[in-house]
PyMOL Python script that loads the backbone (N, CA, C, O; Angstrom):
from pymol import cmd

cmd.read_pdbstr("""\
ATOM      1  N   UNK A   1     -21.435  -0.813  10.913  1.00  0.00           N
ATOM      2  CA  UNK A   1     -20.356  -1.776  10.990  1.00  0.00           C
ATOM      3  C   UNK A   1     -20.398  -2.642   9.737  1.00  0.00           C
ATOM      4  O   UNK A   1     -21.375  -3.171   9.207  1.00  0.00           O
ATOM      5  N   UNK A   2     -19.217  -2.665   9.415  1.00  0.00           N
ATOM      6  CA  UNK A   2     -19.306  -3.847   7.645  1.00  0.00           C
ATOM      7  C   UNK A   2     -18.820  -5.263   7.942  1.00  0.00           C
ATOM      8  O   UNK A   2     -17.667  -5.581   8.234  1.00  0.00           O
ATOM      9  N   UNK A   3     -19.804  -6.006   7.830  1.00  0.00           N
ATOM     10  CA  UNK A   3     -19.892  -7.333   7.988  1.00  0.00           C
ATOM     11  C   UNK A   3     -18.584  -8.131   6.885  1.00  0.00           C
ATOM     12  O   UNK A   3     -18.484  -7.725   5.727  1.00  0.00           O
ATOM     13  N   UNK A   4     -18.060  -8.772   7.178  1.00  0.00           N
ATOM     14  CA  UNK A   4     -16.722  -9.384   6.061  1.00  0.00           C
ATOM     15  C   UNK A   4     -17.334 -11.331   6.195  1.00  0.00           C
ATOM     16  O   UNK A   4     -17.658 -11.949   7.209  1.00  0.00           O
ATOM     17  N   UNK A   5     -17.288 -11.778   4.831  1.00  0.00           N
ATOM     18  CA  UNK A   5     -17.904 -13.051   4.934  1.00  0.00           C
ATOM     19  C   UNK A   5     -16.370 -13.977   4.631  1.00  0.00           C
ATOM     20  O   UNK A   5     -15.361 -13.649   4.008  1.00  0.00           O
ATOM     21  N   UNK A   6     -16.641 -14.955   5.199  1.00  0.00           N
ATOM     22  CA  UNK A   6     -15.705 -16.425   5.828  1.00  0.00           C
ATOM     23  C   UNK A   6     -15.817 -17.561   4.388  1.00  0.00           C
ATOM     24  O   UNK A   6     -15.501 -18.734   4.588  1.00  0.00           O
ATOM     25  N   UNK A   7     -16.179 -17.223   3.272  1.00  0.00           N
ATOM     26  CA  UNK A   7     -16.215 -18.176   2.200  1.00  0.00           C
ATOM     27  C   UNK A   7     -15.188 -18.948   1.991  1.00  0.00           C
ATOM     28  O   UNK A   7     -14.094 -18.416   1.802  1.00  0.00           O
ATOM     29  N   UNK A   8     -15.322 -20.441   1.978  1.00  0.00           N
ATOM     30  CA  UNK A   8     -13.914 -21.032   1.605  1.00  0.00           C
ATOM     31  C   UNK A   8     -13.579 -21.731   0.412  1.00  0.00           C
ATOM     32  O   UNK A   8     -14.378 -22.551  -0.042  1.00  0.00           O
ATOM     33  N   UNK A   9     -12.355 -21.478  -0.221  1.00  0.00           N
ATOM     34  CA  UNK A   9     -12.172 -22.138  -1.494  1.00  0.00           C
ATOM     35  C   UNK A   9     -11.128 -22.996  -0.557  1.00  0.00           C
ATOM     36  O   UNK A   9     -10.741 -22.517   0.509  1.00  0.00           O
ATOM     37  N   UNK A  10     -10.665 -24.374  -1.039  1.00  0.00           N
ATOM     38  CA  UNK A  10      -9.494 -24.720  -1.196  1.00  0.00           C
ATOM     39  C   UNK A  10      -8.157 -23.801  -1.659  1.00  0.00           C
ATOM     40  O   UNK A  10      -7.899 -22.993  -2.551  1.00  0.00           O
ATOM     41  N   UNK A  11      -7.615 -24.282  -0.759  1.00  0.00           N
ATOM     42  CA  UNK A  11      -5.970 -23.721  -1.675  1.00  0.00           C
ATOM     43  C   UNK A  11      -5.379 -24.970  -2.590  1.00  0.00           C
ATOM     44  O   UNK A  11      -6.018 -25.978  -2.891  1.00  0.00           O
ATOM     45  N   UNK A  12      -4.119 -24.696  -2.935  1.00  0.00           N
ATOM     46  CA  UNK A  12      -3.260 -25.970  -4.110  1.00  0.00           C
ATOM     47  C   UNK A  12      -2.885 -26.758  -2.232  1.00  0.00           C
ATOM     48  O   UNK A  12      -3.196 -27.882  -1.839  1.00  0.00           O
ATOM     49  N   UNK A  13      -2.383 -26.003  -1.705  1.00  0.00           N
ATOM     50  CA  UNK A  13      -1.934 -26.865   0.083  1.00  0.00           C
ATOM     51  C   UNK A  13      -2.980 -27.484   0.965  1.00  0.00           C
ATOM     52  O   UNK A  13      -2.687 -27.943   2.069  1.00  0.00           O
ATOM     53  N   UNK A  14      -4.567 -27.501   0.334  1.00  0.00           N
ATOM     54  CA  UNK A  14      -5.135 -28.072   1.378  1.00  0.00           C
ATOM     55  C   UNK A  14      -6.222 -26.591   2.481  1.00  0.00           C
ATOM     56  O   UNK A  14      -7.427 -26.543   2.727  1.00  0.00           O
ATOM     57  N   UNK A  15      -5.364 -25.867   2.770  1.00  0.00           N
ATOM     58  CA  UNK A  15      -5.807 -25.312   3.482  1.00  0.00           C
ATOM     59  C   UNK A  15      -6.966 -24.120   3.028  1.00  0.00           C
ATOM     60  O   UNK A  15      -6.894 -23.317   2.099  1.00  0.00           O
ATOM     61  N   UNK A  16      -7.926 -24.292   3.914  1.00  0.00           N
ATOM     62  CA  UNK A  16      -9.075 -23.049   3.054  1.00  0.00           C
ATOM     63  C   UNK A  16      -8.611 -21.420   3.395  1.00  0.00           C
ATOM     64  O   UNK A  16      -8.074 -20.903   4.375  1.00  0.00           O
ATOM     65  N   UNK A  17      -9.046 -20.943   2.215  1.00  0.00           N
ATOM     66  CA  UNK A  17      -8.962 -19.578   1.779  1.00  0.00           C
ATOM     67  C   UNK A  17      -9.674 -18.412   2.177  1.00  0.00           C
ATOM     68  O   UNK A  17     -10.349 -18.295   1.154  1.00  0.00           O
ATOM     69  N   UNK A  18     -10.025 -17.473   2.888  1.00  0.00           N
ATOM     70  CA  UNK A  18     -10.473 -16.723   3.292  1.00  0.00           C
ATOM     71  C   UNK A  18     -10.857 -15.344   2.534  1.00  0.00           C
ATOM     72  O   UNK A  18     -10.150 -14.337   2.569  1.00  0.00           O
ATOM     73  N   UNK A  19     -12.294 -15.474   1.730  1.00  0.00           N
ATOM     74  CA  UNK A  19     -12.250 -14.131   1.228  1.00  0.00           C
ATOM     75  C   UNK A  19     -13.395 -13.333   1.713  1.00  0.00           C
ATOM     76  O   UNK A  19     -14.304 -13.682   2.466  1.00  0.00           O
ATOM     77  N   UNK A  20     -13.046 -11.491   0.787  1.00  0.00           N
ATOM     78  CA  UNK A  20     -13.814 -10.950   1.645  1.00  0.00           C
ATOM     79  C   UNK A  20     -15.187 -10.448   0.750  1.00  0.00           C
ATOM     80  O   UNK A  20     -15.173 -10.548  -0.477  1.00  0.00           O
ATOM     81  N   UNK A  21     -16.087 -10.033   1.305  1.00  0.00           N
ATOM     82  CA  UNK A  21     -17.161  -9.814   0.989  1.00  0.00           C
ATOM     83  C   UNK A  21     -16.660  -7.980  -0.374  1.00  0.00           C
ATOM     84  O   UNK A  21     -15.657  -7.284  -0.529  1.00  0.00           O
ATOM     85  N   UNK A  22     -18.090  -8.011  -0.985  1.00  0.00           N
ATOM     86  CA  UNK A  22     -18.004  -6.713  -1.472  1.00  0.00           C
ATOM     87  C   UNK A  22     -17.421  -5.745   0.206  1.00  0.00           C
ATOM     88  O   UNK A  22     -16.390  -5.681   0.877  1.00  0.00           O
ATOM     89  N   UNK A  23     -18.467  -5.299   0.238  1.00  0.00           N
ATOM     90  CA  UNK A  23     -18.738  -4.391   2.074  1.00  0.00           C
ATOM     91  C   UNK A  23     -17.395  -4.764   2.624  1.00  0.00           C
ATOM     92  O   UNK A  23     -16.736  -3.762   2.902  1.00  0.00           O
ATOM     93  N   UNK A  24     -16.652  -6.151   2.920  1.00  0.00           N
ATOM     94  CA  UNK A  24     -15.208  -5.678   3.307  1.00  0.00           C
ATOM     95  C   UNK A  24     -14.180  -5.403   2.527  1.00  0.00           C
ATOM     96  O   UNK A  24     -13.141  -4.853   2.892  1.00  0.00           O
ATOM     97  N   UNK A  25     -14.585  -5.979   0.853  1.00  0.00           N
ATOM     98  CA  UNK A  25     -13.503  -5.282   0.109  1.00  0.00           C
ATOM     99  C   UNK A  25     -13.305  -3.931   0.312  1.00  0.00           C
ATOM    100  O   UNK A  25     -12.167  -3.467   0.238  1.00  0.00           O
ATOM    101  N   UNK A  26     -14.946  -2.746   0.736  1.00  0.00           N
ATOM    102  CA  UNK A  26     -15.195  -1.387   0.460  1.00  0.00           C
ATOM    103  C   UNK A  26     -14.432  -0.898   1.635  1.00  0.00           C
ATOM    104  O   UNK A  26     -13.692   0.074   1.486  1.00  0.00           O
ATOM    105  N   UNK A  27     -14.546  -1.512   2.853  1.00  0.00           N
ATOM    106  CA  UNK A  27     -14.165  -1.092   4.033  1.00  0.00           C
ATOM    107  C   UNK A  27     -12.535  -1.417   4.248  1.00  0.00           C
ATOM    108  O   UNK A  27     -12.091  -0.537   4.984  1.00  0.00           O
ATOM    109  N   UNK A  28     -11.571  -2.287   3.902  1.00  0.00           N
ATOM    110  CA  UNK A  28     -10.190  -2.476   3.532  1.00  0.00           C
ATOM    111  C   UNK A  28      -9.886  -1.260   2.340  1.00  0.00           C
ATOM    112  O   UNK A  28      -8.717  -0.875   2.329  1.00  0.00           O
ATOM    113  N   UNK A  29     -10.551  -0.798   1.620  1.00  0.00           N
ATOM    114  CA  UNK A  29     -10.340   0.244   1.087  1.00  0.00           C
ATOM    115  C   UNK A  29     -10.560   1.587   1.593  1.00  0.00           C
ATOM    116  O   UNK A  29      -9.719   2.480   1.703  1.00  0.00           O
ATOM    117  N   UNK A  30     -11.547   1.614   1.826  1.00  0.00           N
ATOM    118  CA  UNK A  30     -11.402   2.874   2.823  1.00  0.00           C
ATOM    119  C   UNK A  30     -10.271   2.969   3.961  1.00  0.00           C
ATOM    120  O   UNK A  30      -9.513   3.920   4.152  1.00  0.00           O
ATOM    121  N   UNK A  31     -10.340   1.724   4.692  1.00  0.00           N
ATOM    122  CA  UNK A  31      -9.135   2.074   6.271  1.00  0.00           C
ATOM    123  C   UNK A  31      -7.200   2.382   4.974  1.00  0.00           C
ATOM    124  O   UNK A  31      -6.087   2.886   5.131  1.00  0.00           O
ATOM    125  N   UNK A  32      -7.856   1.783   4.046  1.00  0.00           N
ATOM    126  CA  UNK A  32      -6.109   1.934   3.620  1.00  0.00           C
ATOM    127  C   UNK A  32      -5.776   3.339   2.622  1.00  0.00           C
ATOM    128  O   UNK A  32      -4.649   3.673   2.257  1.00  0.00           O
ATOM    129  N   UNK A  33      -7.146   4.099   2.270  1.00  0.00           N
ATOM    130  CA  UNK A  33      -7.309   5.492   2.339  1.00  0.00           C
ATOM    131  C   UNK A  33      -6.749   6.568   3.567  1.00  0.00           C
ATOM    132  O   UNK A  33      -5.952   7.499   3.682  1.00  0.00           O
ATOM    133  N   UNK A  34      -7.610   5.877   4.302  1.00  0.00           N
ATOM    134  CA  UNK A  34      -7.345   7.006   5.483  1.00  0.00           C
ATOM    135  C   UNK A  34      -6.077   6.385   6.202  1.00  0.00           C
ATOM    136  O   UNK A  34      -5.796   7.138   7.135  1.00  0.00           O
ATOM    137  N   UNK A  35      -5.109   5.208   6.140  1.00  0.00           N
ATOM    138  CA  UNK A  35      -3.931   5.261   6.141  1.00  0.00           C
ATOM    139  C   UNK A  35      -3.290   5.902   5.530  1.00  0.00           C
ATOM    140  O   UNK A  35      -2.855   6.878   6.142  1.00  0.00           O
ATOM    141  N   UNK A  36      -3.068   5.833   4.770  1.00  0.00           N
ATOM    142  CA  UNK A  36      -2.535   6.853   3.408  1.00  0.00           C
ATOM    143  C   UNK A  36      -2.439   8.560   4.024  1.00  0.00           C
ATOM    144  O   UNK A  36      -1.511   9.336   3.801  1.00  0.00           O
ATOM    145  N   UNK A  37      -3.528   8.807   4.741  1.00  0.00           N
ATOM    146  CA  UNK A  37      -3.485  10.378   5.100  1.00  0.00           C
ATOM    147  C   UNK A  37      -2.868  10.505   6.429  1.00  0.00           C
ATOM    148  O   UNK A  37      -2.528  11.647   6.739  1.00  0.00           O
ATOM    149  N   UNK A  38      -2.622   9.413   7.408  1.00  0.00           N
ATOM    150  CA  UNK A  38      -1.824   9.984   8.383  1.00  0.00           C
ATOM    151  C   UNK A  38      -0.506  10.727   8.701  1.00  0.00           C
ATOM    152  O   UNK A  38       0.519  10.236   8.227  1.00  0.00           O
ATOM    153  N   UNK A  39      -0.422  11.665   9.323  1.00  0.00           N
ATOM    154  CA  UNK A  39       1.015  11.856   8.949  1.00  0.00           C
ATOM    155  C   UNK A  39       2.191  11.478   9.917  1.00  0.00           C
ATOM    156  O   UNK A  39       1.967  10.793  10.915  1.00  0.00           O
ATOM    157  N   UNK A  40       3.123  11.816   9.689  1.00  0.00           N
ATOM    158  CA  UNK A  40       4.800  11.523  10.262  1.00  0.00           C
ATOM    159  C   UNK A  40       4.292  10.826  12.276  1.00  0.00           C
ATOM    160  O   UNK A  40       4.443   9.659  12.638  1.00  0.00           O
ATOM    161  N   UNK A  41       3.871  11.683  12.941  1.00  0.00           N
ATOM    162  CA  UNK A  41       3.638  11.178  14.136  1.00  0.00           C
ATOM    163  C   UNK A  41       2.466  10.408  14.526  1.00  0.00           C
ATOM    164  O   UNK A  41       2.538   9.849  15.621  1.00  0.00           O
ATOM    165  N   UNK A  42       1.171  10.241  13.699  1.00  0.00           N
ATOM    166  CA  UNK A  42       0.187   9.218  13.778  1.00  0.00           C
ATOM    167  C   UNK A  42       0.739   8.129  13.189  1.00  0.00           C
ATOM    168  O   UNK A  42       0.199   7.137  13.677  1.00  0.00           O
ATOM    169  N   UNK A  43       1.772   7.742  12.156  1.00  0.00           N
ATOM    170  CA  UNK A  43       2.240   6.638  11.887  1.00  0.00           C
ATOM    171  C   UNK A  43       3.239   5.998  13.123  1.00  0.00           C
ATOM    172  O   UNK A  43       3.401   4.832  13.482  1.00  0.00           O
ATOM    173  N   UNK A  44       3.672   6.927  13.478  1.00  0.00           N
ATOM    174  CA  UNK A  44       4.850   7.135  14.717  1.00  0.00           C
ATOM    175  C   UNK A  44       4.029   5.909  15.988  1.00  0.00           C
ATOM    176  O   UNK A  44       4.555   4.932  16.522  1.00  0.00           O
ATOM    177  N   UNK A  45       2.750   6.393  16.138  1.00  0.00           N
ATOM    178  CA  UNK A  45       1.519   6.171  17.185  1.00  0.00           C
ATOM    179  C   UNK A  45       1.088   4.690  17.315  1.00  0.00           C
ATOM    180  O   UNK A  45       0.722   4.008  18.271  1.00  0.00           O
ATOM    181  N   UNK A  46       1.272   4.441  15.971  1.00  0.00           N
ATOM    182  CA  UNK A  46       0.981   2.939  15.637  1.00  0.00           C
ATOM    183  C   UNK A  46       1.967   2.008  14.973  1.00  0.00           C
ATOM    184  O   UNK A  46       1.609   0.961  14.433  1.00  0.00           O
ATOM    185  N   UNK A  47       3.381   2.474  15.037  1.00  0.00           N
ATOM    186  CA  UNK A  47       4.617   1.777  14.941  1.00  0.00           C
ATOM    187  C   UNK A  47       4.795   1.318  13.336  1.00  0.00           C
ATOM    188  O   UNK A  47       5.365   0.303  12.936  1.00  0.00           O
ATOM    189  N   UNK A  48       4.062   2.484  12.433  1.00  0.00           N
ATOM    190  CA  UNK A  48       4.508   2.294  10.887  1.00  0.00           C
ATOM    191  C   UNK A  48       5.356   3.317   9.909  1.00  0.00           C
ATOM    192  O   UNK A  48       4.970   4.468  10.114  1.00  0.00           O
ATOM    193  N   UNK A  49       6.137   3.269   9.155  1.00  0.00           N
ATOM    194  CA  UNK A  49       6.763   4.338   8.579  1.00  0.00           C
ATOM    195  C   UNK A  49       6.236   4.771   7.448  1.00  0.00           C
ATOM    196  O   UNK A  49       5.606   4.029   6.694  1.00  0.00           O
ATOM    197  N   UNK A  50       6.452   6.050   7.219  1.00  0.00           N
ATOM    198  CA  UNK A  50       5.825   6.050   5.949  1.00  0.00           C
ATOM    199  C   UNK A  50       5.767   4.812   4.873  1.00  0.00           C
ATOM    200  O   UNK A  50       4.770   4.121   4.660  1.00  0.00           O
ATOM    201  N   UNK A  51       7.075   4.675   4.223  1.00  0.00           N
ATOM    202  CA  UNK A  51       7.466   3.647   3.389  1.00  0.00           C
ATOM    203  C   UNK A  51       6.010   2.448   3.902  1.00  0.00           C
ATOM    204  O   UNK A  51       4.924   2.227   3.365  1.00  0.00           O
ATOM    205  N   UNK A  52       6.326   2.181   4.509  1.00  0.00           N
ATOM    206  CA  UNK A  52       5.628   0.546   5.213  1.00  0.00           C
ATOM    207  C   UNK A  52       3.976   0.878   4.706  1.00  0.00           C
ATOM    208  O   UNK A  52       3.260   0.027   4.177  1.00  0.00           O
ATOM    209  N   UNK A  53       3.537   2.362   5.005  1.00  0.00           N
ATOM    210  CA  UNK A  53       2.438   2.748   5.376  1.00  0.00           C
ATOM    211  C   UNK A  53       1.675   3.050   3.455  1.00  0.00           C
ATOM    212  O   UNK A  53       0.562   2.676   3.083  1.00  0.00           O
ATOM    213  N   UNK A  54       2.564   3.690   2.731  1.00  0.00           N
ATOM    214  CA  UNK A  54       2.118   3.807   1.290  1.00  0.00           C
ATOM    215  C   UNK A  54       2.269   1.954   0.538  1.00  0.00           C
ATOM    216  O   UNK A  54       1.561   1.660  -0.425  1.00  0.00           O
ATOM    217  N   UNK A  55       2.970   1.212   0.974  1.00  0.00           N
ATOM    218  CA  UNK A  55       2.673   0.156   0.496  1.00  0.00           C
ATOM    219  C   UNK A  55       1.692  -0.738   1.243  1.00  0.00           C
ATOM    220  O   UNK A  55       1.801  -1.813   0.652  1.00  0.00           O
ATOM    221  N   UNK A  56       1.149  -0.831   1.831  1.00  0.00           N
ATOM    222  CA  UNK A  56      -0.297  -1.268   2.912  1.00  0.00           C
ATOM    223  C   UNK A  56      -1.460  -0.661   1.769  1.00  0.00           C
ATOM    224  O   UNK A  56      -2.435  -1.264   1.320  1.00  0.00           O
ATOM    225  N   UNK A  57      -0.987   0.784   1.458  1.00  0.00           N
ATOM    226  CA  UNK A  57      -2.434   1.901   0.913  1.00  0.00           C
ATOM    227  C   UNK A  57      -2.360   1.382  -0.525  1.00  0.00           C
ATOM    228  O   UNK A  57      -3.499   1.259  -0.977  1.00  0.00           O
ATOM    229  N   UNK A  58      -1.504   1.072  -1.306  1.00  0.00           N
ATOM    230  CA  UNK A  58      -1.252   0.172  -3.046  1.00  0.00           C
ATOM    231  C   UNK A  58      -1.684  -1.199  -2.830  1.00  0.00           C
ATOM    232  O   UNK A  58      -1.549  -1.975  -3.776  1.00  0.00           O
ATOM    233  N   UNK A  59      -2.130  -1.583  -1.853  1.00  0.00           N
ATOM    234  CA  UNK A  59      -2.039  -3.031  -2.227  1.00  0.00           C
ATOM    235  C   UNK A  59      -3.662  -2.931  -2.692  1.00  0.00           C
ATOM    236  O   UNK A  59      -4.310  -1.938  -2.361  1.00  0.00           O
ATOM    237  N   UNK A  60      -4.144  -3.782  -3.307  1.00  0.00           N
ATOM    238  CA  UNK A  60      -5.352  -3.797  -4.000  1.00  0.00           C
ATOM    239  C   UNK A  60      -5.948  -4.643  -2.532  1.00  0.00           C
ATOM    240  O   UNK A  60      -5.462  -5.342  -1.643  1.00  0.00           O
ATOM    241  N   UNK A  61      -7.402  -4.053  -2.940  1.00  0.00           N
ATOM    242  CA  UNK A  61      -8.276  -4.450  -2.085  1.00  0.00           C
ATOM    243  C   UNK A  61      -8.876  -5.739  -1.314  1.00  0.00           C
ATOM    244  O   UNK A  61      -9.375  -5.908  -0.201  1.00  0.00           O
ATOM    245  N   UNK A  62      -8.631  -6.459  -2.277  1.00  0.00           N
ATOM    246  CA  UNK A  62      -8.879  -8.026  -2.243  1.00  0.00           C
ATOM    247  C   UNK A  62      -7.905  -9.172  -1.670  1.00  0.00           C
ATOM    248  O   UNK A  62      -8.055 -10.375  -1.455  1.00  0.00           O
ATOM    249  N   UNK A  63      -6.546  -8.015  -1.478  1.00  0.00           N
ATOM    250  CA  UNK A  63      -5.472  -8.466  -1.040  1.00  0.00           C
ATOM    251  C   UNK A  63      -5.740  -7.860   0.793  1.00  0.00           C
ATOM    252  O   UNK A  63      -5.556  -6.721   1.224  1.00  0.00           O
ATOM    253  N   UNK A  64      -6.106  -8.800   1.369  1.00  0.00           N
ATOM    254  CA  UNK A  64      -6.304  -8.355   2.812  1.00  0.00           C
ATOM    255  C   UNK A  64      -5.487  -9.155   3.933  1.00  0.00           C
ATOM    256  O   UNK A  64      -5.686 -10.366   4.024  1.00  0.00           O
ATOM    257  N   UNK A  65      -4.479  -8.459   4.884  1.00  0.00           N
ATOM    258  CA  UNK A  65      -3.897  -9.289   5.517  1.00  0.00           C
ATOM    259  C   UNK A  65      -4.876 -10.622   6.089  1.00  0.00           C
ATOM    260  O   UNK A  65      -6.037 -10.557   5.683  1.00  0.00           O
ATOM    261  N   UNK A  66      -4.553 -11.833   6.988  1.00  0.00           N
ATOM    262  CA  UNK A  66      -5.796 -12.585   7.215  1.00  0.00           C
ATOM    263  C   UNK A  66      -6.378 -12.333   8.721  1.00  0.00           C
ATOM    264  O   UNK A  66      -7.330 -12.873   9.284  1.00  0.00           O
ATOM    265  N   UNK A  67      -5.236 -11.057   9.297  1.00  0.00           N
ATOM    266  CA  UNK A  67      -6.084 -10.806  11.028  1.00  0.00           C
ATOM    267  C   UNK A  67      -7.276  -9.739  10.478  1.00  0.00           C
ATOM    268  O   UNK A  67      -8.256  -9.405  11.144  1.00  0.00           O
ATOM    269  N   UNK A  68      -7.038  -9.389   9.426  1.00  0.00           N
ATOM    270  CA  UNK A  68      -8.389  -8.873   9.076  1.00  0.00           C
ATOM    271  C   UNK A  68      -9.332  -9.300   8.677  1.00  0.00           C
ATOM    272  O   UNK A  68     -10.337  -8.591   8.725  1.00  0.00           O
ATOM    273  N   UNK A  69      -9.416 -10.693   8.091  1.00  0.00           N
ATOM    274  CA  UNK A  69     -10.879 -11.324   7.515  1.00  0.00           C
ATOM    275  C   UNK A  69     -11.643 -12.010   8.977  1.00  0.00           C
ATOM    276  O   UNK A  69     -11.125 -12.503   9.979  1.00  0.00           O
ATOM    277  N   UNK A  70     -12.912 -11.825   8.648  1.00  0.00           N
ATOM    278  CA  UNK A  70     -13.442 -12.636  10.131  1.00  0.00           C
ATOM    279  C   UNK A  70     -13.647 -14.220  10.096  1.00  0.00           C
ATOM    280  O   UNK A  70     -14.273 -14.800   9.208  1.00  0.00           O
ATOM    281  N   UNK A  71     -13.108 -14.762  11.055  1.00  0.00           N
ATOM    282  CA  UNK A  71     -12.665 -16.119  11.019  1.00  0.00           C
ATOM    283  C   UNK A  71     -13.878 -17.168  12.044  1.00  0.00           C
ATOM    284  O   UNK A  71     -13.787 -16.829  13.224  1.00  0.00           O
ATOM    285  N   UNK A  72     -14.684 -18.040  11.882  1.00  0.00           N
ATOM    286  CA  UNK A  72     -16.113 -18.709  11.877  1.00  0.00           C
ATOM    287  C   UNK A  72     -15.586 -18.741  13.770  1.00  0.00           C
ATOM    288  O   UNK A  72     -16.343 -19.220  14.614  1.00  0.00           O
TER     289      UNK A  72
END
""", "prot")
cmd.dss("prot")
cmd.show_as("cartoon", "prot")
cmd.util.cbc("prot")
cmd.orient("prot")
């Protein structure tokens, strides 16, 4: 299991920033690999379209939605 760390910077708004560890940068890269390979009816399965699904797999690693970082 890959541990993801809770480090906080400030933002310019006040609110702290959530980043991820090496190990969850590696692991947001991998799950958006093996997104990338599902096809037409496993995207179907989990309510994404292709389109939706190749831009999730381009986004750089460090760029992680925030229900994915682990929160204290």
């Amino acid at each position: 299991m890959t541990t993801m760390t809770n480090t906080h910077s400030p933002t310019q708004h006040g609110q702290p920033r959530r980043r991820l560890s090496l190990l969850g940068m590696m692991a947001v890269a991998r799950q958006r690999r093996a997104l990338a390979r599902l096809n037409a009816s496993q995207l179907s399965d989990i309510g994404l379209s292709r389109p939706q699904a190749e831009a999730e797999a381009r986004r750089p690693i460090w760029d992680a939605p925030s229900v994915w970082i682990c929160k204290p």
